[in-house]
PDB file of N, CA, C, O and CB in Angstrom:
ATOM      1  N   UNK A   1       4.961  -2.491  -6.524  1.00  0.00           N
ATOM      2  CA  UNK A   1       3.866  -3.388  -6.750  1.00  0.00           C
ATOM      3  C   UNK A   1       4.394  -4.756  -7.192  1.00  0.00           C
ATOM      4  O   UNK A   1       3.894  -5.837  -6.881  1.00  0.00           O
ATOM      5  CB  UNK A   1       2.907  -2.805  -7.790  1.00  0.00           C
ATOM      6  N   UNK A   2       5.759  -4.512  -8.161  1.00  0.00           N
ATOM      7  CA  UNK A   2       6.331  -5.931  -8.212  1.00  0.00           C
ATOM      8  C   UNK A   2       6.336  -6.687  -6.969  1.00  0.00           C
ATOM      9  O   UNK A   2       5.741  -7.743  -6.753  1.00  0.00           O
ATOM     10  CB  UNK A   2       7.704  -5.914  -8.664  1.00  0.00           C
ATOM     11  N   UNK A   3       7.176  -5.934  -6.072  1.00  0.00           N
ATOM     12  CA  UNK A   3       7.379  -6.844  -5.232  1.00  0.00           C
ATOM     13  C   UNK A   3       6.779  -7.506  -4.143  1.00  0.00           C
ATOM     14  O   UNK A   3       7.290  -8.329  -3.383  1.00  0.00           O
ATOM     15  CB  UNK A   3       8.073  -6.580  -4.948  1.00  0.00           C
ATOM     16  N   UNK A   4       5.477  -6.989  -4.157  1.00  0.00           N
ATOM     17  CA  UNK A   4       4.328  -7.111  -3.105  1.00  0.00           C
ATOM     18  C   UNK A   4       3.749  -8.699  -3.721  1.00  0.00           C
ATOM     19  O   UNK A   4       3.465  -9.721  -3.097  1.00  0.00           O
ATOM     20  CB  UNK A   4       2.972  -5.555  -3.196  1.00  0.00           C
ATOM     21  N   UNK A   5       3.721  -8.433  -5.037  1.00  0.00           N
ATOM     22  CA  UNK A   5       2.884  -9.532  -5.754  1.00  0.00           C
ATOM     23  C   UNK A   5       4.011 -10.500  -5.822  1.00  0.00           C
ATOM     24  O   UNK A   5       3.511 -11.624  -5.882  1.00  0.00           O
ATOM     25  CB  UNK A   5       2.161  -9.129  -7.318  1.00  0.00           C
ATOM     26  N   UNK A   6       5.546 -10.578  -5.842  1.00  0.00           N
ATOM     27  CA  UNK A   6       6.166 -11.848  -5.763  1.00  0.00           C
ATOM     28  C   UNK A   6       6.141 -12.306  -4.207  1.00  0.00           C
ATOM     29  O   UNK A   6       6.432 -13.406  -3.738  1.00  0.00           O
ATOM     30  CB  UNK A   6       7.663 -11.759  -6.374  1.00  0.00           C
ATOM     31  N   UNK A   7       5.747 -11.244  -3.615  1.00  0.00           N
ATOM     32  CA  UNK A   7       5.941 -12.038  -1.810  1.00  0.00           C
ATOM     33  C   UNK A   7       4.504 -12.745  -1.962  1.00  0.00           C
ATOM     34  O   UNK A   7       4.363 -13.696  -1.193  1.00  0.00           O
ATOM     35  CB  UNK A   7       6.015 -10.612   0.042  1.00  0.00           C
ATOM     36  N   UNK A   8       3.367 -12.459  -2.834  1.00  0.00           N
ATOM     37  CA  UNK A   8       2.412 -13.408  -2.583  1.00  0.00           C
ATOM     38  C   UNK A   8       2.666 -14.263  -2.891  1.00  0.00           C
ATOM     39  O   UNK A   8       2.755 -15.284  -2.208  1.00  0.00           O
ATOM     40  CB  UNK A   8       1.437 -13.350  -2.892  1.00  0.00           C
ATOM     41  N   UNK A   9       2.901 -14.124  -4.188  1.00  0.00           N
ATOM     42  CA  UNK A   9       3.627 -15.564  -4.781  1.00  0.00           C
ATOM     43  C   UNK A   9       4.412 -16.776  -4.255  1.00  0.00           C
ATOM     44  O   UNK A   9       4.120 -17.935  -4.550  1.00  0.00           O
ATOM     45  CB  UNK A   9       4.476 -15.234  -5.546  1.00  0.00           C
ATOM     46  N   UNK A  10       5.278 -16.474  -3.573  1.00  0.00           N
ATOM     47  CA  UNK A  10       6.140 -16.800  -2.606  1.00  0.00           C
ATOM     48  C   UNK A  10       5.057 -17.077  -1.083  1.00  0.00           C
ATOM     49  O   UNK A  10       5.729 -17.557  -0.170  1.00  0.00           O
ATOM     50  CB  UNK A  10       7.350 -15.460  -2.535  1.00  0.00           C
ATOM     51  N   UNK A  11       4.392 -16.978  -0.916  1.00  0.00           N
ATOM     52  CA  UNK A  11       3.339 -17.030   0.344  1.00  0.00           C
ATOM     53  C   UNK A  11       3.465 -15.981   1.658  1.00  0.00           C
ATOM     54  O   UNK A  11       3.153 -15.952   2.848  1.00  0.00           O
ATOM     55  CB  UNK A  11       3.483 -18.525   0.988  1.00  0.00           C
ATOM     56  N   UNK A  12       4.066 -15.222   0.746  1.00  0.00           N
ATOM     57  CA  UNK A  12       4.566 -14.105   2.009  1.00  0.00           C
ATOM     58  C   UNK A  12       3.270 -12.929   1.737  1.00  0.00           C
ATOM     59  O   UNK A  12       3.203 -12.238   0.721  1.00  0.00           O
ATOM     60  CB  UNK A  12       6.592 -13.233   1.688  1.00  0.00           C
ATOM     61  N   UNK A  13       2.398 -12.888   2.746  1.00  0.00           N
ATOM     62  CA  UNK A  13       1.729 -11.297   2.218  1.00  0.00           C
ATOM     63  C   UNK A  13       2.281 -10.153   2.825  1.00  0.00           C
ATOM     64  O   UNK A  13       2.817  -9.839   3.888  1.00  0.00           O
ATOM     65  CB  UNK A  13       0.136 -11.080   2.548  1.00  0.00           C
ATOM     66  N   UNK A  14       1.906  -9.578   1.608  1.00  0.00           N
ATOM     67  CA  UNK A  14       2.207  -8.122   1.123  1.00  0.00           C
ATOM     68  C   UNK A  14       1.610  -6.933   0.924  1.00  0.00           C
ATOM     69  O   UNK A  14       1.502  -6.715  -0.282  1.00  0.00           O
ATOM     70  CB  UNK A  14       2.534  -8.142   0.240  1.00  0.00           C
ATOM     71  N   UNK A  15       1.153  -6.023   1.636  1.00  0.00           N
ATOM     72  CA  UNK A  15       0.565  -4.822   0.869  1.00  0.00           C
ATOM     73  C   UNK A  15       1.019  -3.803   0.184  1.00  0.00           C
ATOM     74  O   UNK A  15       2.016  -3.172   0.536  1.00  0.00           O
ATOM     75  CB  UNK A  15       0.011  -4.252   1.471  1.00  0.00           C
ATOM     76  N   UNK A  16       0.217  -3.496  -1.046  1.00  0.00           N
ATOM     77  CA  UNK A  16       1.179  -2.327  -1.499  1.00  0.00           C
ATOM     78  C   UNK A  16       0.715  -0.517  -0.485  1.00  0.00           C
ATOM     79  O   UNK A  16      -0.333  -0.367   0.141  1.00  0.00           O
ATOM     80  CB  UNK A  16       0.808  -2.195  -3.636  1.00  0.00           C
ATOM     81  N   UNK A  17       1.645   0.396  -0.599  1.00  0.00           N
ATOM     82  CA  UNK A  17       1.017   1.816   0.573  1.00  0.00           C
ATOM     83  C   UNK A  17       1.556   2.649  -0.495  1.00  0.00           C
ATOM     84  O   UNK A  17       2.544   2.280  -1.129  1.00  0.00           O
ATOM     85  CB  UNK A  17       1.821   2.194   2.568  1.00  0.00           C
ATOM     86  N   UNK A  18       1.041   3.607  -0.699  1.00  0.00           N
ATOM     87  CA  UNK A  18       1.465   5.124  -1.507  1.00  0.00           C
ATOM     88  C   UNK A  18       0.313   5.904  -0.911  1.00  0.00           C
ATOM     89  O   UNK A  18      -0.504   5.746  -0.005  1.00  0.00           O
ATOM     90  CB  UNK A  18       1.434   5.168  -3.498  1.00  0.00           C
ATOM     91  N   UNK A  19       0.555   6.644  -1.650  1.00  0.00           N
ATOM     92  CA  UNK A  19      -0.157   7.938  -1.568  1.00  0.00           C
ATOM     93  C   UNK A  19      -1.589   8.269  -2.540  1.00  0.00           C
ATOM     94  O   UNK A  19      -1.829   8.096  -3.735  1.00  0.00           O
ATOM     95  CB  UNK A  19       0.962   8.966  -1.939  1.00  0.00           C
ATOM     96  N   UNK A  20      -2.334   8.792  -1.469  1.00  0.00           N
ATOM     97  CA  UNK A  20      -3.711   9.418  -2.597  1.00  0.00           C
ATOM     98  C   UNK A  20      -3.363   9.625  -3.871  1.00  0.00           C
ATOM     99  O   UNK A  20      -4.007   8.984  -4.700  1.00  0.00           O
ATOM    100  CB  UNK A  20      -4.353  10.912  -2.256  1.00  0.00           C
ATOM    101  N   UNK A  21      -2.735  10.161  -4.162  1.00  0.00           N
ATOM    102  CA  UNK A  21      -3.020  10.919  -5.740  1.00  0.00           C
ATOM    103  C   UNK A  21      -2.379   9.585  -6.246  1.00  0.00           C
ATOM    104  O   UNK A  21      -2.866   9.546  -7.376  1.00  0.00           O
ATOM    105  CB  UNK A  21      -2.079  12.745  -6.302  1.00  0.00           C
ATOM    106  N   UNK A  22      -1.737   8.665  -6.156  1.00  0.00           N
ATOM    107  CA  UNK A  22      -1.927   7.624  -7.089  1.00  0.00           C
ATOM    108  C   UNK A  22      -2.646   6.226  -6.806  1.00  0.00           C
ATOM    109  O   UNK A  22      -2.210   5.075  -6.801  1.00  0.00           O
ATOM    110  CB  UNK A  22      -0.714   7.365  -7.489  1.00  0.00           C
ATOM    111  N   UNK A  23      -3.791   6.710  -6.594  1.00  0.00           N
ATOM    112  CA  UNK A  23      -4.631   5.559  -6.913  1.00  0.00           C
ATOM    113  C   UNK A  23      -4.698   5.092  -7.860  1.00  0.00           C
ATOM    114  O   UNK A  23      -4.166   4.032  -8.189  1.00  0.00           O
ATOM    115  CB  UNK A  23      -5.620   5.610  -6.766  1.00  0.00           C
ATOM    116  N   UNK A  24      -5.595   6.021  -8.717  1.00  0.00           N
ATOM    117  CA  UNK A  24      -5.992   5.419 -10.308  1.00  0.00           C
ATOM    118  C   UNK A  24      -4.145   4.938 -11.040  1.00  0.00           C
ATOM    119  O   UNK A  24      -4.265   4.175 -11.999  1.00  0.00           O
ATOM    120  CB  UNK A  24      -7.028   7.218 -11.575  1.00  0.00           C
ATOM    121  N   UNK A  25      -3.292   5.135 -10.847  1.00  0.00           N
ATOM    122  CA  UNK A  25      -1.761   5.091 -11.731  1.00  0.00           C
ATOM    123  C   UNK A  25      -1.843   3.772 -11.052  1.00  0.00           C
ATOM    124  O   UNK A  25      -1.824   2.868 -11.887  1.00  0.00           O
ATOM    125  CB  UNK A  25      -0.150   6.344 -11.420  1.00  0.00           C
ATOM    126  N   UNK A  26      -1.941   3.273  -9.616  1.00  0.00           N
ATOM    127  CA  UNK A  26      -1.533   1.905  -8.991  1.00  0.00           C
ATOM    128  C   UNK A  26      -2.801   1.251  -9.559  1.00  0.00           C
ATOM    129  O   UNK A  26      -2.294   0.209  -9.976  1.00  0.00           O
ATOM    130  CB  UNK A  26      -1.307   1.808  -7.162  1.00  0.00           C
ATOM    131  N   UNK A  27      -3.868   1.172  -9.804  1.00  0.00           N
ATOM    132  CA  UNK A  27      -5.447   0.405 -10.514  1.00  0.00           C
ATOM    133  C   UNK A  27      -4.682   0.392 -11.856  1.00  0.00           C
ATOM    134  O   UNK A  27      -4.488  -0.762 -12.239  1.00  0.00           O
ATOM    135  CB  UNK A  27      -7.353   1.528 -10.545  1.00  0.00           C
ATOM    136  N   UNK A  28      -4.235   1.258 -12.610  1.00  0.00           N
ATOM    137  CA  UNK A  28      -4.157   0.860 -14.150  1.00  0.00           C
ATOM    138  C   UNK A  28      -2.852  -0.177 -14.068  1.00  0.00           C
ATOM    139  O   UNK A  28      -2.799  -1.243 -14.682  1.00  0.00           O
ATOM    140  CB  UNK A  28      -3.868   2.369 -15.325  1.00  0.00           C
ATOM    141  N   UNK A  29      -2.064   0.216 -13.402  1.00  0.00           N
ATOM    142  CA  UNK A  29      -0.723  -0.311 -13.434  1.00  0.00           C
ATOM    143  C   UNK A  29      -1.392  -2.416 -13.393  1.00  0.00           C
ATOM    144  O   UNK A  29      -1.420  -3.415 -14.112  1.00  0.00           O
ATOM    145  CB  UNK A  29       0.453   0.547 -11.623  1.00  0.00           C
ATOM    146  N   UNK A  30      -1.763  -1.969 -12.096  1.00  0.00           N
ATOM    147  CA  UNK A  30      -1.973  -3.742 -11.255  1.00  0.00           C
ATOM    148  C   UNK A  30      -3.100  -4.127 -12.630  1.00  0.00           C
ATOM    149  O   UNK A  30      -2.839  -5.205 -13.164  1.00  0.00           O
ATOM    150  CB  UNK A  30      -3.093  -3.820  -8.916  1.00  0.00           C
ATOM    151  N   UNK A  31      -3.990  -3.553 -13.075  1.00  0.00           N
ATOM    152  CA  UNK A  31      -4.635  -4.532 -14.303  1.00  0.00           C
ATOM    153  C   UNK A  31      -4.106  -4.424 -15.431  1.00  0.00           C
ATOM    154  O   UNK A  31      -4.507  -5.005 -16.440  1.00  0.00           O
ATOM    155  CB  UNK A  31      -6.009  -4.342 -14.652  1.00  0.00           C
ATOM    156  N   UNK A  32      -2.879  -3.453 -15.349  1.00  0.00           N
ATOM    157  CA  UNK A  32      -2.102  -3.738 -17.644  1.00  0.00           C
ATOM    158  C   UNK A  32      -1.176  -4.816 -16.901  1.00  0.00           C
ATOM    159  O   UNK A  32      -0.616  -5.489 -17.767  1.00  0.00           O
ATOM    160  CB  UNK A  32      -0.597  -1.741 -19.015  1.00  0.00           C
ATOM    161  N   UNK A  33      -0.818  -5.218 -15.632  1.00  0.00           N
ATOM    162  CA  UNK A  33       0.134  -6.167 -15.531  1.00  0.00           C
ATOM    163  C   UNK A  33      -0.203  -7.598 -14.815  1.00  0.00           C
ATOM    164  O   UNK A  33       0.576  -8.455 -14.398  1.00  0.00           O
ATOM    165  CB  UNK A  33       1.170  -5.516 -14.881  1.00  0.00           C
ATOM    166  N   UNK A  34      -1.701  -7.560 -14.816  1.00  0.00           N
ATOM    167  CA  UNK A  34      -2.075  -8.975 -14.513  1.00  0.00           C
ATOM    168  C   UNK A  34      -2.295  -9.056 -12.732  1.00  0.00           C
ATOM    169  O   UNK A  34      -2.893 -10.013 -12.240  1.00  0.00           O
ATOM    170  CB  UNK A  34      -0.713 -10.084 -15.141  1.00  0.00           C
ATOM    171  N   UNK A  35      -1.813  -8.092 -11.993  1.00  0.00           N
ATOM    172  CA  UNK A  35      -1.579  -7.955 -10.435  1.00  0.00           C
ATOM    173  C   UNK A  35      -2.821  -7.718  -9.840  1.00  0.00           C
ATOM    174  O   UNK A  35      -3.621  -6.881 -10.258  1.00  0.00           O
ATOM    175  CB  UNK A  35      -0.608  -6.797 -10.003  1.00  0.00           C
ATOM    176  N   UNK A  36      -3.031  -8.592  -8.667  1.00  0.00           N
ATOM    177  CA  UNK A  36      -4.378  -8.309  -7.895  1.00  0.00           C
ATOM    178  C   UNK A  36      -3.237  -8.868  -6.481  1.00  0.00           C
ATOM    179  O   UNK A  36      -2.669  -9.930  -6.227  1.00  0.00           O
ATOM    180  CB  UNK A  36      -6.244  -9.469  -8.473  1.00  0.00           C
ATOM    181  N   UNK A  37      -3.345  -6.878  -5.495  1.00  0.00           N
ATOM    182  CA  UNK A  37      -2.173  -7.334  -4.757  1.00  0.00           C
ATOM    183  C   UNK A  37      -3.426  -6.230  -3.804  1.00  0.00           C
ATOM    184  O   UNK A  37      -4.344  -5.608  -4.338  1.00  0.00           O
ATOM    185  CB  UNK A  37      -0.101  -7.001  -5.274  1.00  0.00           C
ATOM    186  N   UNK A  38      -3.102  -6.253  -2.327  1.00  0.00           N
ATOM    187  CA  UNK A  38      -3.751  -5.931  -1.628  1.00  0.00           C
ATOM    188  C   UNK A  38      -2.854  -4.183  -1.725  1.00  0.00           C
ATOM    189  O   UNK A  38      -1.647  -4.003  -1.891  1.00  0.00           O
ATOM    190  CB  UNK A  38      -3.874  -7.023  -0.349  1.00  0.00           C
ATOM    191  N   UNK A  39      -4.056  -3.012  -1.536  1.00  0.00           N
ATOM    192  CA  UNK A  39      -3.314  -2.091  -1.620  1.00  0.00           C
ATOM    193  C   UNK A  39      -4.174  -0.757  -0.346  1.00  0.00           C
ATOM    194  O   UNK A  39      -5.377  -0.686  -0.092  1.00  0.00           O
ATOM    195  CB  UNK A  39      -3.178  -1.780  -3.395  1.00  0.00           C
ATOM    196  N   UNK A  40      -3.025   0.137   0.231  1.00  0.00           N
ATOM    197  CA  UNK A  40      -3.481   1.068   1.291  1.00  0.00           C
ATOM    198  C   UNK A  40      -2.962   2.430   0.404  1.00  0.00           C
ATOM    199  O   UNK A  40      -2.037   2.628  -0.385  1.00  0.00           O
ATOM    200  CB  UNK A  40      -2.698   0.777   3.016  1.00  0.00           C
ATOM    201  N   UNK A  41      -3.831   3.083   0.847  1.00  0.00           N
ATOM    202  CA  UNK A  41      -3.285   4.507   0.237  1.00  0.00           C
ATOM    203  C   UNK A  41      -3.707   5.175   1.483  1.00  0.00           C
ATOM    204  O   UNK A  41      -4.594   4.794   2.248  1.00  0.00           O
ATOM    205  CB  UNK A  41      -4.017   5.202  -1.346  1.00  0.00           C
ATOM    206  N   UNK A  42      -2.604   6.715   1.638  1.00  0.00           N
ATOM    207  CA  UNK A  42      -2.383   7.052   2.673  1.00  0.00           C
ATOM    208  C   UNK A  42      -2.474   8.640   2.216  1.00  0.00           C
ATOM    209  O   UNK A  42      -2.272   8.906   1.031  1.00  0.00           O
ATOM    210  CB  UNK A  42      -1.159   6.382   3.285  1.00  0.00           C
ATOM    211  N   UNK A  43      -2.806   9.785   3.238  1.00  0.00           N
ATOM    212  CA  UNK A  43      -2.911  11.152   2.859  1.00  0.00           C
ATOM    213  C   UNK A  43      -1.390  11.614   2.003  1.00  0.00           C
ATOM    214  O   UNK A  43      -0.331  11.280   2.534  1.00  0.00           O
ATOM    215  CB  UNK A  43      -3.213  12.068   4.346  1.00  0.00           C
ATOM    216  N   UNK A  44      -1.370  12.140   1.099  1.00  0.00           N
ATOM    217  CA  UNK A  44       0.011  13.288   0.768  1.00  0.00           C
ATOM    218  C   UNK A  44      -0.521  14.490   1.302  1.00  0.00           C
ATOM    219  O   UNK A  44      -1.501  14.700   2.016  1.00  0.00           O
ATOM    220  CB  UNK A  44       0.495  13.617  -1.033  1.00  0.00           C
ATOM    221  N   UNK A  45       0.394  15.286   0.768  1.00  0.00           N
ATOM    222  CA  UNK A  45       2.115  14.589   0.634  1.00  0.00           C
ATOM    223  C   UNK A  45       3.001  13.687   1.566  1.00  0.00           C
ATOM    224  O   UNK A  45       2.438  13.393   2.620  1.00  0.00           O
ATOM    225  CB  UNK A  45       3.061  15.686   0.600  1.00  0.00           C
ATOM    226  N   UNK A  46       4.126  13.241   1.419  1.00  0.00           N
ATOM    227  CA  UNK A  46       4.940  12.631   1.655  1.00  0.00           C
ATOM    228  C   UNK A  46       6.007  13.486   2.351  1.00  0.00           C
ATOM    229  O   UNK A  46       6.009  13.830   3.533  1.00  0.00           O
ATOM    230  CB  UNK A  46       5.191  12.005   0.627  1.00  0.00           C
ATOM    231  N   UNK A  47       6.928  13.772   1.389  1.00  0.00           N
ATOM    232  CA  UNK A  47       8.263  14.008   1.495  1.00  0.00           C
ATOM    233  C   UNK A  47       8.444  14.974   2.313  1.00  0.00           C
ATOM    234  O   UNK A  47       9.380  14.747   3.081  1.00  0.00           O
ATOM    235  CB  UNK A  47       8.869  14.246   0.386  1.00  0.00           C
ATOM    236  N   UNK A  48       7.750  16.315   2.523  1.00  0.00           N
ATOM    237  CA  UNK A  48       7.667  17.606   3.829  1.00  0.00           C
ATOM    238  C   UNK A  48       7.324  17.153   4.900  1.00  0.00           C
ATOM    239  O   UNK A  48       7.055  18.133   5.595  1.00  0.00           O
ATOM    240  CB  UNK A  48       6.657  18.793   3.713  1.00  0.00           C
ATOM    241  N   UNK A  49       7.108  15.907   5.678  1.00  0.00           N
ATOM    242  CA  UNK A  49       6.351  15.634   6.767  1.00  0.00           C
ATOM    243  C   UNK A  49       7.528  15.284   7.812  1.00  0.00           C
ATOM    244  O   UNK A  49       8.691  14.888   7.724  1.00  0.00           O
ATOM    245  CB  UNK A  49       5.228  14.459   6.480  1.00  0.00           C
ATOM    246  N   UNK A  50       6.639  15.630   8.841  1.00  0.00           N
ATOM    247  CA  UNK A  50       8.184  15.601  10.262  1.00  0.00           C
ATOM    248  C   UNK A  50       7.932  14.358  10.491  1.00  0.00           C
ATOM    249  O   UNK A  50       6.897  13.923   9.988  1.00  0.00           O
ATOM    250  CB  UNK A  50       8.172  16.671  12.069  1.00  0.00           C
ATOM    251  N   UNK A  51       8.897  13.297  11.412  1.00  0.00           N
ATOM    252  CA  UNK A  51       8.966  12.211  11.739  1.00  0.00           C
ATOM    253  C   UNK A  51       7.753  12.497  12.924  1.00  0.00           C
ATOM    254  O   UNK A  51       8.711  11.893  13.405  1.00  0.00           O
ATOM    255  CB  UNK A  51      10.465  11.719  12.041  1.00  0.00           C
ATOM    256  N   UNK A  52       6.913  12.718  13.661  1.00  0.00           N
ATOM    257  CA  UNK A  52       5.924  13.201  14.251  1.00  0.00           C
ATOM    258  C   UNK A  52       3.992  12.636  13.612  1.00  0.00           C
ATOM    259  O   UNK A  52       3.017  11.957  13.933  1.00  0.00           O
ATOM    260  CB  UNK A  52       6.392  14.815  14.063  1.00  0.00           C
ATOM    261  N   UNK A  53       4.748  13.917  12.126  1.00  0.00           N
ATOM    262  CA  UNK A  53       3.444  13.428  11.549  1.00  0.00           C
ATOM    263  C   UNK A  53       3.765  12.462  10.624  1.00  0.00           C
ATOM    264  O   UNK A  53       2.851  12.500   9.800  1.00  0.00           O
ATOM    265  CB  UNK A  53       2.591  14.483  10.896  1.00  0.00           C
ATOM    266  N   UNK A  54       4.631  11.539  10.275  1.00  0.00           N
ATOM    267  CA  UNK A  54       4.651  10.512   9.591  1.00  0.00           C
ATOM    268  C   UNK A  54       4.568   9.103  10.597  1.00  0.00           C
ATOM    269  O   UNK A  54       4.370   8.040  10.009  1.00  0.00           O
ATOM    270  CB  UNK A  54       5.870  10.668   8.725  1.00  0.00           C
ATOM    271  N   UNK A  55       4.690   9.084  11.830  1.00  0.00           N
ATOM    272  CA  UNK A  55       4.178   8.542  13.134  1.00  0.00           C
ATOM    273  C   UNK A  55       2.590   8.648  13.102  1.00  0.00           C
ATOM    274  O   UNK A  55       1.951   7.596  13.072  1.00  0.00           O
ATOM    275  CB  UNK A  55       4.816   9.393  14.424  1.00  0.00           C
ATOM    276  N   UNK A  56       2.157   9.443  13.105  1.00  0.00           N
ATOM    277  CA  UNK A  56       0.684   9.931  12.907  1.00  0.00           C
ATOM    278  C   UNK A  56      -0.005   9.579  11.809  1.00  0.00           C
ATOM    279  O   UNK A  56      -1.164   9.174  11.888  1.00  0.00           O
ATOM    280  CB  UNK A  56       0.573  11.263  12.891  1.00  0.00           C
ATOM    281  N   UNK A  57       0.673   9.706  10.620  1.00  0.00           N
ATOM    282  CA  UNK A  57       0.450   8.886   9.107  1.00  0.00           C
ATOM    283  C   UNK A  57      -0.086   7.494   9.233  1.00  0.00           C
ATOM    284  O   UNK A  57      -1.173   7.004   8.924  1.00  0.00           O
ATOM    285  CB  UNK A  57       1.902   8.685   8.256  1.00  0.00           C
ATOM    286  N   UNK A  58       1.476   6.782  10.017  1.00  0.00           N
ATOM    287  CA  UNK A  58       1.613   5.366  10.187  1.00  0.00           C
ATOM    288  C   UNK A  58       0.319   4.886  10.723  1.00  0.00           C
ATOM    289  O   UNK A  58      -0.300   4.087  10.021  1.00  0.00           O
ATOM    290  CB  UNK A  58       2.785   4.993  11.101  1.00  0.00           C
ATOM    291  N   UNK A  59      -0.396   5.402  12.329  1.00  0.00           N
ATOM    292  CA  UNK A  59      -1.075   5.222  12.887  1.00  0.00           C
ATOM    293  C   UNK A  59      -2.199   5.138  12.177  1.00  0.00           C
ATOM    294  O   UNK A  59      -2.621   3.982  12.137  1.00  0.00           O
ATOM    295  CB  UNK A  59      -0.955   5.812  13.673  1.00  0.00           C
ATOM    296  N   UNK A  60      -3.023   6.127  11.445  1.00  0.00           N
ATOM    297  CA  UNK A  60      -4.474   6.193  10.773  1.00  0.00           C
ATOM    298  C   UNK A  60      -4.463   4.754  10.070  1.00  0.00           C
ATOM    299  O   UNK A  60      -5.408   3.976  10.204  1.00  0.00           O
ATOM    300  CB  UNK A  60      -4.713   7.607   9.556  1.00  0.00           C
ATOM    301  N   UNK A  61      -2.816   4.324   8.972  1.00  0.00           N
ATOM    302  CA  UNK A  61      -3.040   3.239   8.185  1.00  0.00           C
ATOM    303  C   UNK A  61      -3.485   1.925   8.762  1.00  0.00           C
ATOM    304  O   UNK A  61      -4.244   1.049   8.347  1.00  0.00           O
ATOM    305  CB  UNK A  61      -1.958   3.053   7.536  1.00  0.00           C
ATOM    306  N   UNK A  62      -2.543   2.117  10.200  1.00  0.00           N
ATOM    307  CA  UNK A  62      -2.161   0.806  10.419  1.00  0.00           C
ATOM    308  C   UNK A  62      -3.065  -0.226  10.559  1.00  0.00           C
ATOM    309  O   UNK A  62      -2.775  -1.326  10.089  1.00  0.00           O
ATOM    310  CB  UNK A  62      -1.479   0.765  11.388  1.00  0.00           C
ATOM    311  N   UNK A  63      -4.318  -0.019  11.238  1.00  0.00           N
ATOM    312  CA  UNK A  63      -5.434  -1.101  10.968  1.00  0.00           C
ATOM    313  C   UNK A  63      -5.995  -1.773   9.956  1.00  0.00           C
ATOM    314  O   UNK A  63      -6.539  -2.874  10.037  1.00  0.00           O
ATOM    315  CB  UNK A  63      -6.297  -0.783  11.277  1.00  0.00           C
ATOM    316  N   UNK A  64      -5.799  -0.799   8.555  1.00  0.00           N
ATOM    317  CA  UNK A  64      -6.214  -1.040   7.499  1.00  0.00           C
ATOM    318  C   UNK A  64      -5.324  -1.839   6.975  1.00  0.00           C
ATOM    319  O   UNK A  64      -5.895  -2.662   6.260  1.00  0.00           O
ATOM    320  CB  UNK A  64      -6.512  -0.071   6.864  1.00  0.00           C
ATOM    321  N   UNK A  65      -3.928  -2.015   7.002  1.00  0.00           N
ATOM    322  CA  UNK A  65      -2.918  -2.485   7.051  1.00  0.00           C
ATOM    323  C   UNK A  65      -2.920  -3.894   7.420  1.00  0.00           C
ATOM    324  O   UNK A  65      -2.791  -4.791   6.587  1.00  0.00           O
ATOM    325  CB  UNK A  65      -2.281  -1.773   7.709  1.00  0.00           C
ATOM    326  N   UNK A  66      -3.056  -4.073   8.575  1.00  0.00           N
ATOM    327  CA  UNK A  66      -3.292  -5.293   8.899  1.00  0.00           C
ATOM    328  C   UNK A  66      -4.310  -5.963   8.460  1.00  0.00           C
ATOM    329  O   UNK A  66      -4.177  -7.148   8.152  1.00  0.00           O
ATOM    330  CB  UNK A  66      -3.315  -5.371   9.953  1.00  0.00           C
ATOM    331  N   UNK A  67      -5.945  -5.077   8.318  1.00  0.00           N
ATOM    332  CA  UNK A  67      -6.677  -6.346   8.178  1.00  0.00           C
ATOM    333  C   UNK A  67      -6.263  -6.620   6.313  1.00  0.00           C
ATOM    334  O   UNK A  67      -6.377  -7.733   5.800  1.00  0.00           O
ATOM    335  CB  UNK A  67      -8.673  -6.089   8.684  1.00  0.00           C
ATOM    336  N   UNK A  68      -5.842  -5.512   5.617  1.00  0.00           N
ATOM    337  CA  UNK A  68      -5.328  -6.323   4.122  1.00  0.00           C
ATOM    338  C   UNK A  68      -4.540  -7.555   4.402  1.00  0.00           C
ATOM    339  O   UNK A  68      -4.957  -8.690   4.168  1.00  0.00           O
ATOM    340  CB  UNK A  68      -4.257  -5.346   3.118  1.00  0.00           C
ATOM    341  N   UNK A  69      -3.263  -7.242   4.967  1.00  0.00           N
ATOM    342  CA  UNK A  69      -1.887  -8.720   5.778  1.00  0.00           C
ATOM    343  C   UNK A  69      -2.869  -9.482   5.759  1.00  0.00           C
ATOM    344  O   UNK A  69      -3.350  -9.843   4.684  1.00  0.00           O
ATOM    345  CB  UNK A  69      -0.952  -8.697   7.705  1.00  0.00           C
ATOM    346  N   UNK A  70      -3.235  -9.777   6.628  1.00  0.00           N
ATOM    347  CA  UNK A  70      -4.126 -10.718   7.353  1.00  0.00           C
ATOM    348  C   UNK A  70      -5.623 -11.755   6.564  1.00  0.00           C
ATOM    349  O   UNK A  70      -6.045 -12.904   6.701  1.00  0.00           O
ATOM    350  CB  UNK A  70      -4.695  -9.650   8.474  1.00  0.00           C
ATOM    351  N   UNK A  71      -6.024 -10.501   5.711  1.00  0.00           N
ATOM    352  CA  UNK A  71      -7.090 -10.969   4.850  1.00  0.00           C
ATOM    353  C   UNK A  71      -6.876 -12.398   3.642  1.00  0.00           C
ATOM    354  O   UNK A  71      -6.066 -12.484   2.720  1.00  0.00           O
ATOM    355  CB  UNK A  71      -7.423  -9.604   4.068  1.00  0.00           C
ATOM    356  N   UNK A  72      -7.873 -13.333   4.065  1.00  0.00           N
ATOM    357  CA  UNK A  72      -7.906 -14.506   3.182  1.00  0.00           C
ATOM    358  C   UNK A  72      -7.492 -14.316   1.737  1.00  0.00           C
ATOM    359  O   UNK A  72      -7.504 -15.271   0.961  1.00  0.00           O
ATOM    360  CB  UNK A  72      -9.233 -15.034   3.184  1.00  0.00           C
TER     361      UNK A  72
END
């Protein structure tokens, strides 16, 4: 999340991507630290997934993805 919010800073956008179960941990985090950064959350788990279904992962985000990038 640091580094999403210095590429804004910098004029570079950034989204932050994790996983469902940390939503609320990335919301408390970005308001005890002042951060309003564009953010995607994506199904878990993570780490067991074949390069197949993490292709498949990629895909569901990716629109959402962009229109955060992209968003004013």
């Amino acid at each position: 999340m640091h580094d999403i919010n210095d590429f804004e800073r910098r004029g570079i956008p950034g989204v932050f991507v994790a996983s469902a179960p940390f939503v609320d941990a990335a919301e408390i985090q970005a308001k005890a630290l002042g951060l309003e950064v564009a953010r995607v959350f994506t199904a878990h788990p993570i780490q067991d997934r074949t390069d197949d279904e993490m292709h498949a992962l990629a895909e569901t985000a990716f629109a959402e993805l962009v229109e955060k990038i992209t968003a004013p």
